[in-house]
C-alpha positions as CSV (number, residue, x, y, z in Angstrom):
1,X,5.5,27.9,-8.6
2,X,4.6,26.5,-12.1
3,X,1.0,25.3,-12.6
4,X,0.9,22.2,-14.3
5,X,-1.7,20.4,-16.8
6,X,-3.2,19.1,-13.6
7,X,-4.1,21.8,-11.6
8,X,-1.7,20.9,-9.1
9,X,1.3,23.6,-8.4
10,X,4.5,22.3,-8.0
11,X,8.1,24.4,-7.9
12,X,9.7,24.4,-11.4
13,X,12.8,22.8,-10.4
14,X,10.8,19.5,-9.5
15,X,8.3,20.2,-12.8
16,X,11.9,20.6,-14.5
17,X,13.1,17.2,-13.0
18,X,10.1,15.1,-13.6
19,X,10.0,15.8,-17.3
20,X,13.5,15.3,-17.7
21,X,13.0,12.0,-15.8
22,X,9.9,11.2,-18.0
23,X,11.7,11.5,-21.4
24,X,14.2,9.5,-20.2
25,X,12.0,6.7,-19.7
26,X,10.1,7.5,-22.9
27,X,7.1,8.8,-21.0
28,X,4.4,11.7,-21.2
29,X,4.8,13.6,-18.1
30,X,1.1,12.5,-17.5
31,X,2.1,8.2,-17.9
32,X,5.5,8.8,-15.4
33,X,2.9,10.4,-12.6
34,X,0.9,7.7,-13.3
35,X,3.3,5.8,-12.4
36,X,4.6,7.1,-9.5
37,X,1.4,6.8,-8.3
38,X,1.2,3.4,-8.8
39,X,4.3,2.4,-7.6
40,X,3.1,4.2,-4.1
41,X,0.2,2.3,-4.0
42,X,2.1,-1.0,-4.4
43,X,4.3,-0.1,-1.9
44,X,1.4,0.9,0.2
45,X,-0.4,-2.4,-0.2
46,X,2.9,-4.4,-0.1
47,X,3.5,-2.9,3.8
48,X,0.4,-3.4,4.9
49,X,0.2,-7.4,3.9
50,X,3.4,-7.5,5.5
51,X,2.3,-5.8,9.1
52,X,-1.0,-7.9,8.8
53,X,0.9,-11.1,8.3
54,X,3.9,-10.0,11.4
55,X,0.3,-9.5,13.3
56,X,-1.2,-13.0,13.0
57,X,1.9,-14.5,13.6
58,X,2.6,-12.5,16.5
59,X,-0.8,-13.3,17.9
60,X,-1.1,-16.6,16.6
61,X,-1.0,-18.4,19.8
62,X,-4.3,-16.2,20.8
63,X,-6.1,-17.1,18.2
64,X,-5.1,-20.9,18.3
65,X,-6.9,-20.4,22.3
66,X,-9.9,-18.3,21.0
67,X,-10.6,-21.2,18.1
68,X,-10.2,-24.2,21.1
69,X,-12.2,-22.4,23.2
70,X,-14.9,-22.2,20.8
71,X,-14.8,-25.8,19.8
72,X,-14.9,-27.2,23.3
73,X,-17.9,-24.6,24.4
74,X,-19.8,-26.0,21.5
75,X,-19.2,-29.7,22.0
76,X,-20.0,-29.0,25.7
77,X,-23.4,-27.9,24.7
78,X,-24.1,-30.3,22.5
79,X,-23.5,-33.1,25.2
């Protein structure tokens, strides 16, 4: 295992492959982690909007009954 500018250790085949796939993109090694990085973390964020959004629609109809039961409750008290 190769020990890279990071700290991190990694097999040299896949420190071999991410700095042939850096200079092909015209990238330090350091800016195409970065990137990968990135790219994880929109992926990440883009899944988890999407299971949030299949939630609420999913549960919508709950809601809709939680929200009427509050409004009539209150207008009962106020009467």
């Amino acid at each position: 295992m190769a020990k890279t500018q990071l700290g991190a250790r990694v097999d040299e085949d896949v420190a071999e492959l991410a700095k042939k796939r850096a200079a092909d993109l015209g990238l330090s090694i350091g800016d195409y982690l970065a990137r990968l990085v990135q790219d994880d973390a929109s992926g990440l964020r883009a899944r988890a909007v999407e299971a949030a959004a299949r939630f609420l629609a999913e549960h919508q109809a709950v809601f809709d009954n939680a929200e009427g039961t509050q409004q009539t409750a209150r207008g009962a008290r106020a009467a």
